[in-house]
TORKOL-4160 file (C-alpha; in steps of 0.2 Angstrom, whole numbers, padded with zeros to 4 digits, m for minus):
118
<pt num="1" X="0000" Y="0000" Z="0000"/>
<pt num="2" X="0005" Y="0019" Z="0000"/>
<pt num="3" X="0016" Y="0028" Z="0013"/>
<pt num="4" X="0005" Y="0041" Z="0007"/>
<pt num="5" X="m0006" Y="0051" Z="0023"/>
<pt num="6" X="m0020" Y="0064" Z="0020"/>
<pt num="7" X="m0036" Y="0070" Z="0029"/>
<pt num="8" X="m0052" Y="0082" Z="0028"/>
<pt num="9" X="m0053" Y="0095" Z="0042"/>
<pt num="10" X="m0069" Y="0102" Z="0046"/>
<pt num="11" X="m0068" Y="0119" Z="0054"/>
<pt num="12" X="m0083" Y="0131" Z="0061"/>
<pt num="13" X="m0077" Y="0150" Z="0056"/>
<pt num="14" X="m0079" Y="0158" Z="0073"/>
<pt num="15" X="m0091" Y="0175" Z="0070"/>
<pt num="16" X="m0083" Y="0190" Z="0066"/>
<pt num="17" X="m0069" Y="0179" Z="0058"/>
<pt num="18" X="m0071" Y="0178" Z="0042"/>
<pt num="19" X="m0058" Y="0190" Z="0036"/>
<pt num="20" X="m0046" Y="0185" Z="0049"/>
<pt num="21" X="m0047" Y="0168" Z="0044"/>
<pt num="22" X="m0046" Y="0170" Z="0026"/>
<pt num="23" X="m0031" Y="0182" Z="0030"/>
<pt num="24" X="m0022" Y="0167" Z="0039"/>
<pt num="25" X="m0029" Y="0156" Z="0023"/>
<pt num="26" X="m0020" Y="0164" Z="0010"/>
<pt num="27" X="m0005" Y="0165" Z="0022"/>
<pt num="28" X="m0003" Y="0146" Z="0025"/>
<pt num="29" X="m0006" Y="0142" Z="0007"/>
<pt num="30" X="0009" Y="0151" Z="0000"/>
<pt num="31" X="0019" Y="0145" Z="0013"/>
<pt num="32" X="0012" Y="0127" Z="0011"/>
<pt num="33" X="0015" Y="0127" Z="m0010"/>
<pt num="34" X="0033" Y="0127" Z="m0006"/>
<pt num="35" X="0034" Y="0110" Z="0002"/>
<pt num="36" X="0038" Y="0098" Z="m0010"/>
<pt num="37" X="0029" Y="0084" Z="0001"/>
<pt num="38" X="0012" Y="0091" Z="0001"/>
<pt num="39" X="0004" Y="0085" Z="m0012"/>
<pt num="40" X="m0015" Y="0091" Z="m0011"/>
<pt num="41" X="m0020" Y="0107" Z="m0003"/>
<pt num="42" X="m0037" Y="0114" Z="m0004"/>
<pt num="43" X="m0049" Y="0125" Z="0006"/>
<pt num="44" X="m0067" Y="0125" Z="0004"/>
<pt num="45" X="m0081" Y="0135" Z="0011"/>
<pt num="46" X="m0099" Y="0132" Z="0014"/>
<pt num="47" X="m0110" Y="0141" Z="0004"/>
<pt num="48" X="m0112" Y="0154" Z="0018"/>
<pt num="49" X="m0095" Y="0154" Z="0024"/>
<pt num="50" X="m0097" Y="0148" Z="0040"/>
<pt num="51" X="m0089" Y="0132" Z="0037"/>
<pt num="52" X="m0072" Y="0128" Z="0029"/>
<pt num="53" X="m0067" Y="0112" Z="0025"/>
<pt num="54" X="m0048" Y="0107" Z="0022"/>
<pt num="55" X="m0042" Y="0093" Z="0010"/>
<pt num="56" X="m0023" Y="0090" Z="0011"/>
<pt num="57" X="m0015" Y="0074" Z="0005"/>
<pt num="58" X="0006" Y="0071" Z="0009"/>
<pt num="59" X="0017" Y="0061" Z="0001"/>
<pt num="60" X="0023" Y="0051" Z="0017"/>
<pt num="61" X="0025" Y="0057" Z="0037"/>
<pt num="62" X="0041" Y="0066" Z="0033"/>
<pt num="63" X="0032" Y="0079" Z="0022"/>
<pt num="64" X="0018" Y="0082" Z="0036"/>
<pt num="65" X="0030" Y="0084" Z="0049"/>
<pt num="66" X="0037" Y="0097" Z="0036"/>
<pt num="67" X="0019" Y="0105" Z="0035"/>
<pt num="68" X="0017" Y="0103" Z="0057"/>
<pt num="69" X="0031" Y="0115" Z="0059"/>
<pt num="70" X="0026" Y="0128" Z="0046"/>
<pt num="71" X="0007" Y="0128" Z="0055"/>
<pt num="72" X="0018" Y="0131" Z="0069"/>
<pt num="73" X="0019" Y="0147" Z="0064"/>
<pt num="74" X="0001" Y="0152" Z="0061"/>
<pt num="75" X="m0008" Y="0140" Z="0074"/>
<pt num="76" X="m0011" Y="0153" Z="0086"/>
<pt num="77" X="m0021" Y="0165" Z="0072"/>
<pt num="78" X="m0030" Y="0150" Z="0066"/>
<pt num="79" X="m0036" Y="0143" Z="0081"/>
<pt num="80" X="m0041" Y="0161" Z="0086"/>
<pt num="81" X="m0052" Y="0162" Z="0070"/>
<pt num="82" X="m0059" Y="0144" Z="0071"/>
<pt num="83" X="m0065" Y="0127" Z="0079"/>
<pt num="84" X="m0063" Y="0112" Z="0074"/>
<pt num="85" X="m0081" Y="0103" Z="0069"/>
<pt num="86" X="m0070" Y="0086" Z="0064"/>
<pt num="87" X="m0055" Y="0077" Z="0056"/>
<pt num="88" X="m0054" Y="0060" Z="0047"/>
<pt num="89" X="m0036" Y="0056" Z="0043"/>
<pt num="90" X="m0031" Y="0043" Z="0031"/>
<pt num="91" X="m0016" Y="0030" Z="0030"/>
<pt num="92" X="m0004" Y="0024" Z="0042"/>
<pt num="93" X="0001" Y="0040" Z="0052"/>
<pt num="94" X="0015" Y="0036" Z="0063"/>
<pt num="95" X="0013" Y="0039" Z="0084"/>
<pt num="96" X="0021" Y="0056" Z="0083"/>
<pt num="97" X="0009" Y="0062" Z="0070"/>
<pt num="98" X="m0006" Y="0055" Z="0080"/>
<pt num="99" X="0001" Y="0065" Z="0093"/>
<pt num="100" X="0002" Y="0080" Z="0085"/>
<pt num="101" X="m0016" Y="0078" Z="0078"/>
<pt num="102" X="m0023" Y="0074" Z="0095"/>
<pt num="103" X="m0030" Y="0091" Z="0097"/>
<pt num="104" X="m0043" Y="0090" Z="0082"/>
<pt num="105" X="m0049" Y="0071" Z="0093"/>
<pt num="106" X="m0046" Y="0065" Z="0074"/>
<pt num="107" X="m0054" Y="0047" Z="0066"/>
<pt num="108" X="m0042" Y="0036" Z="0059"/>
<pt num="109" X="m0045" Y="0024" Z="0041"/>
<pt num="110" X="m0033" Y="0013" Z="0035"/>
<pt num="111" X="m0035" Y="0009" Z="0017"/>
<pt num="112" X="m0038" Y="m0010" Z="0012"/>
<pt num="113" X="m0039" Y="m0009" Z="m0006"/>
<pt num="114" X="m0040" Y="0002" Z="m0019"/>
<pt num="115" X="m0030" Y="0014" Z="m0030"/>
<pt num="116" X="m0028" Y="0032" Z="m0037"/>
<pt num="117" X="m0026" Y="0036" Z="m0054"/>
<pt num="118" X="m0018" Y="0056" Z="m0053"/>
């Protein structure tokens, strides 16, 4: 199977936030398109913006320990702009990421068969 390691994270965009929160947004992802590991990275929002969902899909555990310490940098203006609703991670995540990710009180699904044509 693949080393690769992705999940969705649902977050609620606290009121008032909006703007703060897209600010932080558009921060992260130019940061994030520089890691060669990350391989998907895509924010969605709910038709009224109160919701954002998060796709991101990494090449292996070395690329999102890469991406852990750039949201380092921007944790505190995230978590200030919104909370998380739910995460489901997918893969083979190693303890240390499971620790790291402990926060978001993620569920876990390891793939059993199947393939991706990209």
């Amino acid at each position: 199977m693949s080393d690769e390691i992705q999940w969705h994270l649902r977050v609620k965009i606290k009121p008032g936030q909006l703007e703060a929160f897209k600010s932080v947004m558009t921060e992260m992802v130019a940061v994030t398109r520089q890691e060669e590991g990350m391989l998907i990275y895509e924010w969605y929002f709910s038709e009224d913006e109160t919701i954002c969902e998060i796709h991101e899909r990494y090449r292996d555990t070395a690329a999102v320990l890469v991406h852990a310490n750039s949201f380092g940098i921007f944790a505190a203006r995230f978590q200030a702009a919104a909370i998380p609703v739910s995460m489901n991670v997918y893969g083979s995540p190693t303890e240390g990421v499971r620790t790291g990710l402990a926060p978001f009180k993620p569920d876990y699904y390891e793939m059993k068969d199947g393939f991706a044509r990209l």
